[in-house]
PDB file with one MODEL, atoms N, CA, C and O in Angstrom:
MODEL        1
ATOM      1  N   UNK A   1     -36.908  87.746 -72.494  1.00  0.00           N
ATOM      2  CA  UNK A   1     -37.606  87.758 -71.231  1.00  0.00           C
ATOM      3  C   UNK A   1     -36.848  86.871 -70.252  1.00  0.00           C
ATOM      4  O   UNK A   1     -36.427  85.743 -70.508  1.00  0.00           O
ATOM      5  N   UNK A   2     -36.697  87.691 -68.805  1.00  0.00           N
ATOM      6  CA  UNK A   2     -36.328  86.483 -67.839  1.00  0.00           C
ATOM      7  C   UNK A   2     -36.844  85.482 -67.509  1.00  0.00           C
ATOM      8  O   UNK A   2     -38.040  85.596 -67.243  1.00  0.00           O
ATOM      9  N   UNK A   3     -36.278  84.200 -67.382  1.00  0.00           N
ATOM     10  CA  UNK A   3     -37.032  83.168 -66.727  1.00  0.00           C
ATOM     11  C   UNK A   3     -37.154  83.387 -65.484  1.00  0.00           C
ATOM     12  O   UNK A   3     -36.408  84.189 -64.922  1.00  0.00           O
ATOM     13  N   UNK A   4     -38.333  82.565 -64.681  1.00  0.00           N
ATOM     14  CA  UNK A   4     -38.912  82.663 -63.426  1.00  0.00           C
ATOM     15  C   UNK A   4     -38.497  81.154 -62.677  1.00  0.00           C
ATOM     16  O   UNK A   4     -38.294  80.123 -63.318  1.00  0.00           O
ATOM     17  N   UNK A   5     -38.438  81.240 -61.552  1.00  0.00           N
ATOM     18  CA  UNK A   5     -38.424  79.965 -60.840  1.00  0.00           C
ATOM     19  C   UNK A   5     -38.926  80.374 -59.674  1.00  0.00           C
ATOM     20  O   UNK A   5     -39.094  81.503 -59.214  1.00  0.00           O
ATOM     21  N   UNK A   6     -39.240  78.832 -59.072  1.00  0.00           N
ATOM     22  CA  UNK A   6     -40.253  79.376 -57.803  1.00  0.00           C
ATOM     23  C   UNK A   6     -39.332  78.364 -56.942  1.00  0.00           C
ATOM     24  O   UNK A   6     -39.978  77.684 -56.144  1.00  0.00           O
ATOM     25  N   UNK A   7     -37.754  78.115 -56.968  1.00  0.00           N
ATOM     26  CA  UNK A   7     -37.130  77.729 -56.185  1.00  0.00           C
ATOM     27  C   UNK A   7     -36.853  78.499 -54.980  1.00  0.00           C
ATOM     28  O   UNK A   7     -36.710  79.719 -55.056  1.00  0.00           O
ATOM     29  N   UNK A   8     -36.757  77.806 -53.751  1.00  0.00           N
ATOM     30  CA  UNK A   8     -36.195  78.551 -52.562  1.00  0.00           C
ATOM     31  C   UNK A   8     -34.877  78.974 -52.791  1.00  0.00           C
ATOM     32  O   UNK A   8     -34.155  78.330 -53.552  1.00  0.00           O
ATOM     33  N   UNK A   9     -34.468  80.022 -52.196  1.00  0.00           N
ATOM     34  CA  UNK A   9     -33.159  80.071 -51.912  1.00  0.00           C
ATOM     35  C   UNK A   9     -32.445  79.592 -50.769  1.00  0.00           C
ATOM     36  O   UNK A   9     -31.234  79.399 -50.659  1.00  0.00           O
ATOM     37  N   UNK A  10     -33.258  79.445 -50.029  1.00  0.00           N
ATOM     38  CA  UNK A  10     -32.856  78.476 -48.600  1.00  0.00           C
ATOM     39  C   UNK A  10     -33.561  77.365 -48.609  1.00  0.00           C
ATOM     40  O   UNK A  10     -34.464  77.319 -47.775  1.00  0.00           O
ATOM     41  N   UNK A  11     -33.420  76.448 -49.307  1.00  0.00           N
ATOM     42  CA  UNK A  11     -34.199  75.127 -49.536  1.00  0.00           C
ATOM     43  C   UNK A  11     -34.870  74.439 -48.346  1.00  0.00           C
ATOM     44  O   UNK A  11     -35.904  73.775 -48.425  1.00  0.00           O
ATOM     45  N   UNK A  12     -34.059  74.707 -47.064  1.00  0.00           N
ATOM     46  CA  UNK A  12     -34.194  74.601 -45.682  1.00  0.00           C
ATOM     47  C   UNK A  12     -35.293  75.392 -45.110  1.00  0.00           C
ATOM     48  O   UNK A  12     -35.531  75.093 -43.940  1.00  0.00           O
ATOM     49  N   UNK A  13     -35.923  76.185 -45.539  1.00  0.00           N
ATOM     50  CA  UNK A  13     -36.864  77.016 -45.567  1.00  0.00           C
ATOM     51  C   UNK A  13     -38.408  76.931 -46.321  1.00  0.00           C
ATOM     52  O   UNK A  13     -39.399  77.652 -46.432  1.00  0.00           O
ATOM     53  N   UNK A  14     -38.144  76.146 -46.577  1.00  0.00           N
ATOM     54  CA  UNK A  14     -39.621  75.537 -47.187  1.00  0.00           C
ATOM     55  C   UNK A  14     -40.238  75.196 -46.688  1.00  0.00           C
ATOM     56  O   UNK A  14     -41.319  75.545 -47.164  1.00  0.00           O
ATOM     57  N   UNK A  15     -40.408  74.449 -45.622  1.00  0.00           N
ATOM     58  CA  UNK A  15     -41.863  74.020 -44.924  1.00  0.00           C
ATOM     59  C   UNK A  15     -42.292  75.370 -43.788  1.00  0.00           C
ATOM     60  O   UNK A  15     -43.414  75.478 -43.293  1.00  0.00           O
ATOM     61  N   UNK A  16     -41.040  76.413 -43.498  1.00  0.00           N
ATOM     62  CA  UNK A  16     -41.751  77.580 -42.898  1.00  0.00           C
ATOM     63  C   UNK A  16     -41.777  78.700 -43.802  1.00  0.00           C
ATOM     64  O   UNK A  16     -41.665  79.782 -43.227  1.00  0.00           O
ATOM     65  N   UNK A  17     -41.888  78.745 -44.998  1.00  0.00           N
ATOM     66  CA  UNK A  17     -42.692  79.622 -45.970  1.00  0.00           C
ATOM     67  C   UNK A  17     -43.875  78.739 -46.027  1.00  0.00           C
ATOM     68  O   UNK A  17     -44.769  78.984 -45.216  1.00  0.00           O
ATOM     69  N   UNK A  18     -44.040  77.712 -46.881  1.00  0.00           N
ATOM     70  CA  UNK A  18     -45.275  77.215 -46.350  1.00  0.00           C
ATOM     71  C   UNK A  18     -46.317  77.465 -45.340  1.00  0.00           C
ATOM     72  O   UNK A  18     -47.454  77.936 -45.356  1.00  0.00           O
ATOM     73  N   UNK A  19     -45.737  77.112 -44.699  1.00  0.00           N
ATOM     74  CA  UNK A  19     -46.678  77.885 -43.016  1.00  0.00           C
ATOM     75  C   UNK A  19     -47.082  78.926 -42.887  1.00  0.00           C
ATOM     76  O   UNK A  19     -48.106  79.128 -42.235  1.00  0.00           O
ATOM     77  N   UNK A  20     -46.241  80.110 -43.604  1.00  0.00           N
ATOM     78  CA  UNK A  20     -46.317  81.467 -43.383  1.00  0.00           C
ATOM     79  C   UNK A  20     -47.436  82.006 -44.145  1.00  0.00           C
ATOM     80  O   UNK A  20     -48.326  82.853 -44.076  1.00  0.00           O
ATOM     81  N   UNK A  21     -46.788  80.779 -45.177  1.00  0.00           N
ATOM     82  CA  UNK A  21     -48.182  81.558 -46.927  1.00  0.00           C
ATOM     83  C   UNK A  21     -49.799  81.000 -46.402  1.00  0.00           C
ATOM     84  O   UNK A  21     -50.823  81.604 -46.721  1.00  0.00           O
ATOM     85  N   UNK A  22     -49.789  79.523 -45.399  1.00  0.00           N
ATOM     86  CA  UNK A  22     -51.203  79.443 -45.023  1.00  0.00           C
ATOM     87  C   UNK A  22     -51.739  80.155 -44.167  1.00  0.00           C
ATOM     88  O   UNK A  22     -52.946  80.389 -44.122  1.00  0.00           O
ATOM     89  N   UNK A  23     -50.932  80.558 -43.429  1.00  0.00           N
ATOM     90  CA  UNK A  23     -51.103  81.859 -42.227  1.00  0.00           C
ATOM     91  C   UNK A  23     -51.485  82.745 -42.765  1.00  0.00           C
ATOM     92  O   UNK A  23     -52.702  82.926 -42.712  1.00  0.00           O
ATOM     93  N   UNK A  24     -50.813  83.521 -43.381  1.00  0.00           N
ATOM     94  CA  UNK A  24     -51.288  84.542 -44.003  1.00  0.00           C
ATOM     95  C   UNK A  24     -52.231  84.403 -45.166  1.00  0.00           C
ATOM     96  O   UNK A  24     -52.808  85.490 -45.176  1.00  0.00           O
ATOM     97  N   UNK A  25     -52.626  83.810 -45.974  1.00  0.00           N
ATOM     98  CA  UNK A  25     -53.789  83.559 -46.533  1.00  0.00           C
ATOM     99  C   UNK A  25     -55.227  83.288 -45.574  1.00  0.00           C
ATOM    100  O   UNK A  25     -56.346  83.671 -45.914  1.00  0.00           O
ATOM    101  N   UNK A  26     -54.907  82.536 -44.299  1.00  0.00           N
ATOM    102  CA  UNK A  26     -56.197  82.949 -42.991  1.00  0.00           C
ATOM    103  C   UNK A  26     -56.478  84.175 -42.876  1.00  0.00           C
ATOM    104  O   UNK A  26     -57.679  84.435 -42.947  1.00  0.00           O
ATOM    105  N   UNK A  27     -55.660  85.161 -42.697  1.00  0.00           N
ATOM    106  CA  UNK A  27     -55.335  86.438 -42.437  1.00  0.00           C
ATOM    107  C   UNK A  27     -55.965  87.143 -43.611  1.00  0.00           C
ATOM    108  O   UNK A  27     -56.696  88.078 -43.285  1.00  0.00           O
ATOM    109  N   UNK A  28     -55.854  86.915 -44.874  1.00  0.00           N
ATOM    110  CA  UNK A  28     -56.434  87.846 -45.778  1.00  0.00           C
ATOM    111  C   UNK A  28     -58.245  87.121 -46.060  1.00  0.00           C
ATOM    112  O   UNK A  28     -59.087  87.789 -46.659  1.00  0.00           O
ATOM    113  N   UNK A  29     -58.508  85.904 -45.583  1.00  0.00           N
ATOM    114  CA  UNK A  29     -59.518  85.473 -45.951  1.00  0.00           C
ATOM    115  C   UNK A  29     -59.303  84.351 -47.234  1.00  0.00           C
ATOM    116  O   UNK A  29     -60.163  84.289 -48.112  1.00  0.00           O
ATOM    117  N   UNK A  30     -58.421  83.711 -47.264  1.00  0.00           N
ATOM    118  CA  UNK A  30     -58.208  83.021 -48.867  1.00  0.00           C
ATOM    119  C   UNK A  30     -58.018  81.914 -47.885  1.00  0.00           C
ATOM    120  O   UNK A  30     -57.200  81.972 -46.967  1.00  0.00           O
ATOM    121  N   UNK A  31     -59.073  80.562 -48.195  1.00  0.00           N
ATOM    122  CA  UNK A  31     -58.481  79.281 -48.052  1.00  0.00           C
ATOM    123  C   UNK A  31     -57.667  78.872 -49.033  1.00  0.00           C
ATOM    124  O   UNK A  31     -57.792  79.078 -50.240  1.00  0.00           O
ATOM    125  N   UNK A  32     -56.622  78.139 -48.328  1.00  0.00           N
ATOM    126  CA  UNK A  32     -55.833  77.285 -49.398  1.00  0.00           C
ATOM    127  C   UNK A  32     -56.053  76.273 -48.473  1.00  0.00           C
ATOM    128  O   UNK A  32     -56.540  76.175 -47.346  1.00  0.00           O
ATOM    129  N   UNK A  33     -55.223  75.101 -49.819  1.00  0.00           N
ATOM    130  CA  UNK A  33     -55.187  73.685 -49.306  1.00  0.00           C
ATOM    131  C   UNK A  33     -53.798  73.457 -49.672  1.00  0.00           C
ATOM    132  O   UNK A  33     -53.043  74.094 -50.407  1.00  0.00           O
ATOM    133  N   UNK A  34     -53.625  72.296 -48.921  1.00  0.00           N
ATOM    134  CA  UNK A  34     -51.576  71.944 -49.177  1.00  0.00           C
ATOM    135  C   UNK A  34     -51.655  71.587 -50.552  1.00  0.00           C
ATOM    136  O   UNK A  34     -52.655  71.047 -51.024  1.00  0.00           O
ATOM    137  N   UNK A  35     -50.703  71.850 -51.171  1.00  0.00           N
ATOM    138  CA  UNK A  35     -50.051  71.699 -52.601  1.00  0.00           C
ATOM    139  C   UNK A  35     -50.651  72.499 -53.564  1.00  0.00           C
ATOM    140  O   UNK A  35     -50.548  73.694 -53.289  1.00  0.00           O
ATOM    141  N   UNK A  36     -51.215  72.272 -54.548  1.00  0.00           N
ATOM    142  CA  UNK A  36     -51.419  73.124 -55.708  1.00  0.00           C
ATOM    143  C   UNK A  36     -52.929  73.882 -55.512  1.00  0.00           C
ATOM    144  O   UNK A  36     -53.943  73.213 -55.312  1.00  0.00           O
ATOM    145  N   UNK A  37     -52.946  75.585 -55.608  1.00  0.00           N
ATOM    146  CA  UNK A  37     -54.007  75.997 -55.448  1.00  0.00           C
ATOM    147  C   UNK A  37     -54.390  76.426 -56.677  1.00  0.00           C
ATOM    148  O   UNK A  37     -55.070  77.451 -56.638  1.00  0.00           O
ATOM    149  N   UNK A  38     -54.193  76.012 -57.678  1.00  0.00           N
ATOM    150  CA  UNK A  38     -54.401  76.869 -59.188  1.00  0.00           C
ATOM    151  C   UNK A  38     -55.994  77.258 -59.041  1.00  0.00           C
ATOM    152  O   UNK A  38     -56.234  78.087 -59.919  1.00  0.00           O
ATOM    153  N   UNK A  39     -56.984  77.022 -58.391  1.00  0.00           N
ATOM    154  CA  UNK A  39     -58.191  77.825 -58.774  1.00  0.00           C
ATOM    155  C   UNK A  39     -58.273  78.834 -57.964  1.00  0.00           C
ATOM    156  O   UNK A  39     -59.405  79.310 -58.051  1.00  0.00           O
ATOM    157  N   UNK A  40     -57.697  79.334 -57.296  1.00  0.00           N
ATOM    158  CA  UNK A  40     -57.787  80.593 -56.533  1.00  0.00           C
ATOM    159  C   UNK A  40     -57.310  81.636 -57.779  1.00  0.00           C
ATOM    160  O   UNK A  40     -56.518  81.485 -58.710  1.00  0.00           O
ATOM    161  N   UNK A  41     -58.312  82.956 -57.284  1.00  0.00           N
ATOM    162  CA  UNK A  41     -58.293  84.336 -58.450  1.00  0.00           C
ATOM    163  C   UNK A  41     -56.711  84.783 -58.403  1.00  0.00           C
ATOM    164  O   UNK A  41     -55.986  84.386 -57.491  1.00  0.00           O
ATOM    165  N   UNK A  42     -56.339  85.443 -59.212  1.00  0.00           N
ATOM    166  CA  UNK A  42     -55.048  86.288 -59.170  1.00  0.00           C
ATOM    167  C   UNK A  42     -55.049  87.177 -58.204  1.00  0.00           C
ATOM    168  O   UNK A  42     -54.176  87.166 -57.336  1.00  0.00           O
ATOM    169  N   UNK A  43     -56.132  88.157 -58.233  1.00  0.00           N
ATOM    170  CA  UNK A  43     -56.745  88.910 -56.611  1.00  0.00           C
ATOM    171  C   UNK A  43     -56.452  88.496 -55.542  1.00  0.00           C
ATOM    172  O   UNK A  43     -55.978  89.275 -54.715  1.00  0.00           O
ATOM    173  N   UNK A  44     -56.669  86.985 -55.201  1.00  0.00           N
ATOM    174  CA  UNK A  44     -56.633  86.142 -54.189  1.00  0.00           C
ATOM    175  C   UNK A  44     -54.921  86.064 -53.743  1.00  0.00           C
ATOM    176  O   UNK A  44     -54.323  86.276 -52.688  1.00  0.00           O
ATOM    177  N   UNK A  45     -54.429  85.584 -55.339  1.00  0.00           N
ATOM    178  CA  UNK A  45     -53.187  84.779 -54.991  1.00  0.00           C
ATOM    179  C   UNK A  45     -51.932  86.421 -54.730  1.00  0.00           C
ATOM    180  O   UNK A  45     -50.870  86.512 -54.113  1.00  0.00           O
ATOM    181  N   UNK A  46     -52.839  87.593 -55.638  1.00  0.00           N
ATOM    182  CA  UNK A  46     -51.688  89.092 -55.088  1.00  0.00           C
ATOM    183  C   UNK A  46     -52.193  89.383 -53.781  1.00  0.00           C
ATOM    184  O   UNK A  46     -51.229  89.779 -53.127  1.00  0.00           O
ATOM    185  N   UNK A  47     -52.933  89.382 -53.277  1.00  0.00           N
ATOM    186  CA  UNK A  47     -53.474  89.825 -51.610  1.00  0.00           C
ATOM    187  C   UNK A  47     -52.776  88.877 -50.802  1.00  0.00           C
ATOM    188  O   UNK A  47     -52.233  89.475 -49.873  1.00  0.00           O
ATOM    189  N   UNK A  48     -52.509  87.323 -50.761  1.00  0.00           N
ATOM    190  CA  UNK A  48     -51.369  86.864 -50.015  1.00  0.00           C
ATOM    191  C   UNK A  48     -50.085  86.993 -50.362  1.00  0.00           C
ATOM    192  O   UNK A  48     -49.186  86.651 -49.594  1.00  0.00           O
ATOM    193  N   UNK A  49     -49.855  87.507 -51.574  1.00  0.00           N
ATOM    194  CA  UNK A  49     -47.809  87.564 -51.743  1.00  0.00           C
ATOM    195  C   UNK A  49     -48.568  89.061 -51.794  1.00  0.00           C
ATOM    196  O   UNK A  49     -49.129  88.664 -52.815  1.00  0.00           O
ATOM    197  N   UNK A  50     -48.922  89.971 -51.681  1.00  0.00           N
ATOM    198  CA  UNK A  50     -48.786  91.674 -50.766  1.00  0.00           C
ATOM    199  C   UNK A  50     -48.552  91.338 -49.407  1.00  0.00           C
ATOM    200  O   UNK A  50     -47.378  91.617 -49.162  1.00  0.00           O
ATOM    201  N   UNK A  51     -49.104  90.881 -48.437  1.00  0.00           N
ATOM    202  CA  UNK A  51     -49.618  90.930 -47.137  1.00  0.00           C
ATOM    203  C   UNK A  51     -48.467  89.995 -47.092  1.00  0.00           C
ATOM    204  O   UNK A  51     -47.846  90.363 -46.094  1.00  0.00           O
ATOM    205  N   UNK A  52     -47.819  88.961 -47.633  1.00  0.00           N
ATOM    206  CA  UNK A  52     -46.278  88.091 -46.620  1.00  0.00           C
ATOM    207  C   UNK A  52     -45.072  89.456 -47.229  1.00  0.00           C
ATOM    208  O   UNK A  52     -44.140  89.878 -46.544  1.00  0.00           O
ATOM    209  N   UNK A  53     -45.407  89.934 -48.628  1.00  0.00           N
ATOM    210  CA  UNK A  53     -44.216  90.740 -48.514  1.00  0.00           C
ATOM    211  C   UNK A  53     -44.095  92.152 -47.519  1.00  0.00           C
ATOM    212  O   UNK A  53     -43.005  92.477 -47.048  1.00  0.00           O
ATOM    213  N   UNK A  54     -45.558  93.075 -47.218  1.00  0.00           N
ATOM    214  CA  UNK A  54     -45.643  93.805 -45.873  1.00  0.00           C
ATOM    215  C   UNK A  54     -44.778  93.367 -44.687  1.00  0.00           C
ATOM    216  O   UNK A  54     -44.035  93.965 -43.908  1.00  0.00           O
ATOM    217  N   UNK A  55     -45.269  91.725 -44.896  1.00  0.00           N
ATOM    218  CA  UNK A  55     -45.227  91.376 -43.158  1.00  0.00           C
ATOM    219  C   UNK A  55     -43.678  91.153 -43.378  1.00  0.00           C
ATOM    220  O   UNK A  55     -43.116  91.918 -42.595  1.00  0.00           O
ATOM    221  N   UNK A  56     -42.895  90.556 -43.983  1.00  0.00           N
ATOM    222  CA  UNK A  56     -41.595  90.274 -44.372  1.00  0.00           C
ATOM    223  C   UNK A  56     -40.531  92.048 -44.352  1.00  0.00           C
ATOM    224  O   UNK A  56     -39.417  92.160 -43.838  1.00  0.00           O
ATOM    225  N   UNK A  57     -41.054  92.813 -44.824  1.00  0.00           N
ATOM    226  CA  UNK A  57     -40.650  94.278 -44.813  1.00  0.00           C
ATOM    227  C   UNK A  57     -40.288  94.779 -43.240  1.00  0.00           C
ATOM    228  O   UNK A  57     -39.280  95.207 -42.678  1.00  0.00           O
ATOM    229  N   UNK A  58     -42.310  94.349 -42.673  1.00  0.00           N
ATOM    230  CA  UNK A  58     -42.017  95.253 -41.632  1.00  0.00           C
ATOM    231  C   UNK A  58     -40.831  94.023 -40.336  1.00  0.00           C
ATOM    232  O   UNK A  58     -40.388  94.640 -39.367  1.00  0.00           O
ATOM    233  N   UNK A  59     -40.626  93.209 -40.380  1.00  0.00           N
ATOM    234  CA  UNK A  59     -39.781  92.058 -39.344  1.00  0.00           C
ATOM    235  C   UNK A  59     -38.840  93.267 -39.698  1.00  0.00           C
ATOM    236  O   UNK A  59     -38.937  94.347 -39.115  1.00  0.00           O
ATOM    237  N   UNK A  60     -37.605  92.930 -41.033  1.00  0.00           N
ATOM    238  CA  UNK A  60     -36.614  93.507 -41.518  1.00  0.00           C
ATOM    239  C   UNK A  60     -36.409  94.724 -40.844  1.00  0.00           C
ATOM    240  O   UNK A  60     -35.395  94.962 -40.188  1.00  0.00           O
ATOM    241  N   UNK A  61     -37.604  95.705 -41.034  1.00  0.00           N
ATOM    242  CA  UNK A  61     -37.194  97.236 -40.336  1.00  0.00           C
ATOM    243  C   UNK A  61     -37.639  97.003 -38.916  1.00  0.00           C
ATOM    244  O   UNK A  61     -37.634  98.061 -38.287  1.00  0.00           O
ATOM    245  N   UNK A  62     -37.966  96.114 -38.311  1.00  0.00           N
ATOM    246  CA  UNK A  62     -37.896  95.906 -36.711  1.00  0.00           C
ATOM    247  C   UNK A  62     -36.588  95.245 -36.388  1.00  0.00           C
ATOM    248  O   UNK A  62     -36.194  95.593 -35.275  1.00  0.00           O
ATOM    249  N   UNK A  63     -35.793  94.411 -36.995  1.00  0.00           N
ATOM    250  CA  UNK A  63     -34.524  93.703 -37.107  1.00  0.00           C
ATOM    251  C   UNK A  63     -33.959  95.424 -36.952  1.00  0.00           C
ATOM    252  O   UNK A  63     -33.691  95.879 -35.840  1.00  0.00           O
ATOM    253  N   UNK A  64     -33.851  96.153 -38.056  1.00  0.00           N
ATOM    254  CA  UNK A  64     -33.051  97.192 -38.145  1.00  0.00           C
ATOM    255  C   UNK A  64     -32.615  98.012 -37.181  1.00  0.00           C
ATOM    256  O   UNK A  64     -31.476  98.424 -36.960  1.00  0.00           O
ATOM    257  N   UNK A  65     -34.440  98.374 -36.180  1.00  0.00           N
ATOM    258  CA  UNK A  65     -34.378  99.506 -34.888  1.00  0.00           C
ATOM    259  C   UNK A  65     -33.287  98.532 -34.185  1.00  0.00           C
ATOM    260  O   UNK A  65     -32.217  99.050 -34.502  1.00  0.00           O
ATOM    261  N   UNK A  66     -33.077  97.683 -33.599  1.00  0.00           N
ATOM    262  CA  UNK A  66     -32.309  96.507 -33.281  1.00  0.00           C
ATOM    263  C   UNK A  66     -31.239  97.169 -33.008  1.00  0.00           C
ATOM    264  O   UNK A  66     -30.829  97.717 -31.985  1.00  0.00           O
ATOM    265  N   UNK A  67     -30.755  97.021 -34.275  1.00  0.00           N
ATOM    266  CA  UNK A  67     -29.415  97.101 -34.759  1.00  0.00           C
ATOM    267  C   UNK A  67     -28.736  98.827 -34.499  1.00  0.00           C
ATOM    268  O   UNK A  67     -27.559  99.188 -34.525  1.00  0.00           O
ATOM    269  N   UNK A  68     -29.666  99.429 -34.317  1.00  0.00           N
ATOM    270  CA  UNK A  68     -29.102 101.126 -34.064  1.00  0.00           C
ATOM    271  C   UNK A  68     -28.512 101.662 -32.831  1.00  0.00           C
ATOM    272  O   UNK A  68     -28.163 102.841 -32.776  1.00  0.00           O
TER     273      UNK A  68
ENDMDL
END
């Protein structure tokens, strides 16, 4: 099995993923709090990493029309 890490790849980028993941957890209805949310449902925690990876998709294919 692969190992997992929950390192950034832009380490420089961490306090605005942060931001993004509390944003968008407003957005789906899920409070979080800063640092560790381990009691939030799995439901909870796939409805905010669906809805940042949507929102992350659709930037990319607006970057793209851009570019044509």
């Amino acid at each position: 099995m692969a190992s997992r890490s929950n390192r950034n790849l832009v380490p420089e980028a961490k306090a605005g993923l942060e931001q993004f993941k509390m944003e968008t957890a407003n957005e789906v209805g899920v409070t979080l709090k800063p640092g560790y949310n381990g009691d939030i449902t799995a439901k909870q925690a796939g409805s905010i990493g669906g809805q940042m990876v949507k929102k992350m998709i659709q930037s990319y294919e607006n970057s793209l029309k851009g570019k044509s």
